[in-house]
The first five atom37 places (N, CA, C, CB, O) and aatype in JSON, in Angstrom:
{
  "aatype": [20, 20, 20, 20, 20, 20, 20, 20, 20, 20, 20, 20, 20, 20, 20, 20, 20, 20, 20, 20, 20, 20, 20, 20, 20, 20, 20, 20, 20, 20, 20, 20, 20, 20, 20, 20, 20, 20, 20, 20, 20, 20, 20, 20, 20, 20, 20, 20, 20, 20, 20, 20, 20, 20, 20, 20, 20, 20],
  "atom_mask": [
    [1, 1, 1, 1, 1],
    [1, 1, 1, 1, 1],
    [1, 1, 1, 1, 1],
    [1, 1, 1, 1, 1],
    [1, 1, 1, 1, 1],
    [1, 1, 1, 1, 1],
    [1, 1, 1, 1, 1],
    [1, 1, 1, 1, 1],
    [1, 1, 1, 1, 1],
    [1, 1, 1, 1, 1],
    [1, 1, 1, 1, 1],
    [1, 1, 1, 1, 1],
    [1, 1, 1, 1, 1],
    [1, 1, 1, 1, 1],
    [1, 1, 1, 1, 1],
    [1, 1, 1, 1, 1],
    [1, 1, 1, 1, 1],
    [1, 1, 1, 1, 1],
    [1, 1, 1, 1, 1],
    [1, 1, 1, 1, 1],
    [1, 1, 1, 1, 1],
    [1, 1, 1, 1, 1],
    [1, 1, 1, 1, 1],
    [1, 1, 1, 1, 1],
    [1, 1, 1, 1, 1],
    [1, 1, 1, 1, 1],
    [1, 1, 1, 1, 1],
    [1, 1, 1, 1, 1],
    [1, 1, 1, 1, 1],
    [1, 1, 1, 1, 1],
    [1, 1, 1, 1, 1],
    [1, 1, 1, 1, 1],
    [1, 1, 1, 1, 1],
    [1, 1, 1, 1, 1],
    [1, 1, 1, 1, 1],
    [1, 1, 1, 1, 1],
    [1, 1, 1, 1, 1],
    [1, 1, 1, 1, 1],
    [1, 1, 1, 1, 1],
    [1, 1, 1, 1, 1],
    [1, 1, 1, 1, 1],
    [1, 1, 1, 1, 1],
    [1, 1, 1, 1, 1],
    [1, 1, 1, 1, 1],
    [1, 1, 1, 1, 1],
    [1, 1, 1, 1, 1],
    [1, 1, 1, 1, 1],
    [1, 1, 1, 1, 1],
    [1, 1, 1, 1, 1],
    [1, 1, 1, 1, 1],
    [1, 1, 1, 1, 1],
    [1, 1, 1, 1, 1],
    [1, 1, 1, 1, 1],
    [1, 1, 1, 1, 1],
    [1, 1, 1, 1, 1],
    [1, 1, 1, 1, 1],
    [1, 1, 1, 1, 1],
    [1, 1, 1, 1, 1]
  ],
  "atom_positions": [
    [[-4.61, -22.85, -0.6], [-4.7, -21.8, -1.59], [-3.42, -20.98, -1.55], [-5.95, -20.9, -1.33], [-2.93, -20.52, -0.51]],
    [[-2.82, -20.81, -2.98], [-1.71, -20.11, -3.0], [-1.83, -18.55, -3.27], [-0.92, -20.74, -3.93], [-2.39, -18.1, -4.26]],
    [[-1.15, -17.64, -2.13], [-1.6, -16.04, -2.01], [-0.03, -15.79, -2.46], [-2.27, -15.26, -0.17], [0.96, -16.31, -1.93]],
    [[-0.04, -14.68, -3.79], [1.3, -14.87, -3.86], [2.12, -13.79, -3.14], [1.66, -14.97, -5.22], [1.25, -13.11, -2.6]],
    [[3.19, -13.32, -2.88], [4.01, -11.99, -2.15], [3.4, -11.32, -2.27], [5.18, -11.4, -2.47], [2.76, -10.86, -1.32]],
    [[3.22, -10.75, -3.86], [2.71, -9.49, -4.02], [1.28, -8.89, -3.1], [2.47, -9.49, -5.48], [0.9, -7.98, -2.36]],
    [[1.03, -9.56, -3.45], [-0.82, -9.38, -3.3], [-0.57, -9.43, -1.49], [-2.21, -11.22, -4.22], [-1.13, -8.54, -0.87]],
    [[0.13, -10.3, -0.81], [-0.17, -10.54, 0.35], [0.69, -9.64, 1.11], [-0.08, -11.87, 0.63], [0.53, -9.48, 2.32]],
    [[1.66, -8.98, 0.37], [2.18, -7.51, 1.1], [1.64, -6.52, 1.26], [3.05, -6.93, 0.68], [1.56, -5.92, 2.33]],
    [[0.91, -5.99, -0.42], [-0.01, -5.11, -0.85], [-0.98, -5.16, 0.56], [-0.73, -5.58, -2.37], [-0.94, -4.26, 1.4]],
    [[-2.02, -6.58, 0.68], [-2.8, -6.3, 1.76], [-2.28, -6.26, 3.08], [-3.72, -7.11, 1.77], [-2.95, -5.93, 4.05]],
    [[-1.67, -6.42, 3.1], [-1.04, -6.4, 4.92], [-0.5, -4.33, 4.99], [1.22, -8.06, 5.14], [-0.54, -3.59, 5.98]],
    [[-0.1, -4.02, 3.67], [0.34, -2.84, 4.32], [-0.71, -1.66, 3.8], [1.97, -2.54, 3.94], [-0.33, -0.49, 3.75]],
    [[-2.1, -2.06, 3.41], [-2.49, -1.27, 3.28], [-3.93, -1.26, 4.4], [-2.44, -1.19, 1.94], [-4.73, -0.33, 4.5]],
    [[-3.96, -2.3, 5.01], [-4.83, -2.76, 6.25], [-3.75, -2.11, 7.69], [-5.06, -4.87, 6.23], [-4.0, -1.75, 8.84]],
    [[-2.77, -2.2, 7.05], [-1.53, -1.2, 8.44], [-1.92, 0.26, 8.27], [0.67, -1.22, 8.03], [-2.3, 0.88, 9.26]],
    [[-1.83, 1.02, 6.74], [-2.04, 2.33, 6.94], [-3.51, 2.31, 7.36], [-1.69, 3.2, 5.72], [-3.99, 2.6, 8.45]],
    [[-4.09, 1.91, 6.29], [-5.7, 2.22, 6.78], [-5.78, 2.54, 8.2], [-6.74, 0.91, 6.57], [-6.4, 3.56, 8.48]],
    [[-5.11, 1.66, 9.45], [-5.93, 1.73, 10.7], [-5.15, 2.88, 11.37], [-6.01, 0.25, 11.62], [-5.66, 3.62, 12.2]],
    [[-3.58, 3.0, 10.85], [-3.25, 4.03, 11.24], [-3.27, 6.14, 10.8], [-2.31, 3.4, 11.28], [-2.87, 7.19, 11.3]],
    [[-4.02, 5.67, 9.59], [-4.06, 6.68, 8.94], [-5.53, 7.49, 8.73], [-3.47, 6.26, 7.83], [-5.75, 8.6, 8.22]],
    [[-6.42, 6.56, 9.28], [-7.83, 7.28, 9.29], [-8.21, 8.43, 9.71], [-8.58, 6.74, 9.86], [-8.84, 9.16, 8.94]],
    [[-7.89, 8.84, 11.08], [-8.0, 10.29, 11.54], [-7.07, 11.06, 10.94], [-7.85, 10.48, 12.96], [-7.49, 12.22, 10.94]],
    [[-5.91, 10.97, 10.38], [-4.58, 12.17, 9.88], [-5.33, 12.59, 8.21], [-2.38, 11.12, 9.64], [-5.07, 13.54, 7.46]],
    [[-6.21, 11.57, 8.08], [-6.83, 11.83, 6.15], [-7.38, 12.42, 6.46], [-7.61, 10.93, 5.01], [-7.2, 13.39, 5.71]],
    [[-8.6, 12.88, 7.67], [-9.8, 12.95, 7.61], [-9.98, 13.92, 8.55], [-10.47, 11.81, 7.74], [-11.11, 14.09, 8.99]],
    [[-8.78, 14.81, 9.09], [-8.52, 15.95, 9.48], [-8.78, 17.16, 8.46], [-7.28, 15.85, 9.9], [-8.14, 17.19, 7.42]],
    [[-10.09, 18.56, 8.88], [-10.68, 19.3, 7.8], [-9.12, 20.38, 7.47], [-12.4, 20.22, 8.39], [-8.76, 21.11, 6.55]],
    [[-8.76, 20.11, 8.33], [-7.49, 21.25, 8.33], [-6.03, 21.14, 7.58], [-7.07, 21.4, 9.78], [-5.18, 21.99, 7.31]],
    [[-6.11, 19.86, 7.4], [-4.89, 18.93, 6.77], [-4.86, 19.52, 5.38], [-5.19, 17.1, 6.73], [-5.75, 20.31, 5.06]],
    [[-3.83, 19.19, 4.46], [-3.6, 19.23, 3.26], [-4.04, 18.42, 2.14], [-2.63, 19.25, 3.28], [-4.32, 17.22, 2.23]],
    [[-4.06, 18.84, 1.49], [-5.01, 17.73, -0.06], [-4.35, 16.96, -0.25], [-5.34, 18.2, -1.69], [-4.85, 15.84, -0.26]],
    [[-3.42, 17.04, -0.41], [-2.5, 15.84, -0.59], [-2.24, 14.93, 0.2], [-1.47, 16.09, -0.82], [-1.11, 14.44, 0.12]],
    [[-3.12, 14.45, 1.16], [-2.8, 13.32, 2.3], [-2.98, 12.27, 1.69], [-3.63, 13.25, 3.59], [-2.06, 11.49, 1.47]],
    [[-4.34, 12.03, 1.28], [-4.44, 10.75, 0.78], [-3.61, 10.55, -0.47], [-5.83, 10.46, 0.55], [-3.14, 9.47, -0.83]],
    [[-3.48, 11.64, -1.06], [-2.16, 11.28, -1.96], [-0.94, 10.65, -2.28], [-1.81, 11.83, -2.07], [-0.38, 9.95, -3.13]],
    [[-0.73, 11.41, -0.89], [0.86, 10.56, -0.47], [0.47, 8.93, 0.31], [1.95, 11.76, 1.05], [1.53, 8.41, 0.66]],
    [[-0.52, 8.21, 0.58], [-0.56, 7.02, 1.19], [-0.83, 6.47, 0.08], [-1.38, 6.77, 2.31], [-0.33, 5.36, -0.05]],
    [[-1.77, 7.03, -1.19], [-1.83, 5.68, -2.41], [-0.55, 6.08, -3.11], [-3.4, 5.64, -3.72], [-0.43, 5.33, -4.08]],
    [[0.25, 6.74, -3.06], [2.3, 6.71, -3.28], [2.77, 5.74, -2.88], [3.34, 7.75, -2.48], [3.59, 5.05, -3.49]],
    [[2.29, 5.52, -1.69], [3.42, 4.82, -0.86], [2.98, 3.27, -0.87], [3.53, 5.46, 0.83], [3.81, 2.36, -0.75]],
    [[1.35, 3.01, -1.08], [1.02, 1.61, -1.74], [1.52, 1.0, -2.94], [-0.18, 1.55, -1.98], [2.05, -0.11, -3.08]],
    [[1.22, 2.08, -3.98], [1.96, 1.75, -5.36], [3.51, 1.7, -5.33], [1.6, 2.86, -6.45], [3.98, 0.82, -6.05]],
    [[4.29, 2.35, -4.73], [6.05, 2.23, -4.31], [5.53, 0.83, -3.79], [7.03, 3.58, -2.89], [5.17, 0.07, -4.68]],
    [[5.46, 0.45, -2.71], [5.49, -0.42, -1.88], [5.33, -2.22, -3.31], [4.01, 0.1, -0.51], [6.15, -3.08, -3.64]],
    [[4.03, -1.99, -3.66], [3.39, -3.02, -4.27], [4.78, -3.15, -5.8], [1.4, -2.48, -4.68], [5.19, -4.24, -6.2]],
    [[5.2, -1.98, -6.32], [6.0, -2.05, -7.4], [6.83, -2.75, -6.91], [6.47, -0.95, -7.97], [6.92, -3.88, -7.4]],
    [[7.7, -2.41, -5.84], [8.84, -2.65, -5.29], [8.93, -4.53, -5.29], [8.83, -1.79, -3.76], [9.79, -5.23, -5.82]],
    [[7.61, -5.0, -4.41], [7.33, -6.5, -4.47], [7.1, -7.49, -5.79], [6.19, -6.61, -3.74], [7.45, -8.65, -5.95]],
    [[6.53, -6.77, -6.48], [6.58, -7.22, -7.56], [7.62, -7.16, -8.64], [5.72, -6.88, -7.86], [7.6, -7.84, -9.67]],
    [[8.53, -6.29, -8.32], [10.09, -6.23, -8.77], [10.57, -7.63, -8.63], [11.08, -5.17, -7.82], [11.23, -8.3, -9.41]],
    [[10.11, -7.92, -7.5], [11.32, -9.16, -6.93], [10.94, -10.61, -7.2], [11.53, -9.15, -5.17], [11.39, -11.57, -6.57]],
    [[10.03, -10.66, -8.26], [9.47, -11.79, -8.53], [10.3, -12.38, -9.4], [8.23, -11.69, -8.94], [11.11, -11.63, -9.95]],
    [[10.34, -13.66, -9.73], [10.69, -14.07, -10.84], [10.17, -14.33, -12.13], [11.04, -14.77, -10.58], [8.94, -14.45, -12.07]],
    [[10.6, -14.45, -13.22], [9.54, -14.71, -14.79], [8.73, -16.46, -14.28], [11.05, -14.97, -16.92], [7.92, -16.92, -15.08]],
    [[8.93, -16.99, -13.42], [8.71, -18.17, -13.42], [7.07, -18.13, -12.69], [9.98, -18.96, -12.69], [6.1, -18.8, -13.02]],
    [[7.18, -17.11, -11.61], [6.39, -16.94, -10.76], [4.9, -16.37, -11.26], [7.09, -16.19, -9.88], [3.87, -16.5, -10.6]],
    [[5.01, -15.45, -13.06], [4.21, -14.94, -12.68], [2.61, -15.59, -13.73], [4.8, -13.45, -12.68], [1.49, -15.15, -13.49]]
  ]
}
């Protein structure tokens, strides 16, 4: 089965924040914008990969 870049970066780095980012979201004291800034940094991340594709690929 063919998993293409995109998709298989997307999940690898959002199974990375998830495990590292669970307690820093879910701190009552933290700022609203936490989880904010980690679905930023998925969508940067996932744009970025999918930049680099080719017209052939998609």
């Amino acid at each position: 089965m063919y998993i293409p870049r995109t998709i298989l970066t997307l999940l690898i780095i959002i199974y990375l924040l998830f495990l590292m980012s669970v307690d820093w979201i879910n701190q009552p004291a933290g700022s609203w914008y936490r989880p904010f800034l980690i679905g930023l940094v998925i969508i940067t991340v996932a744009a970025w990969a999918h930049r680099e594709q080719d017209s052939d690929e998609l």
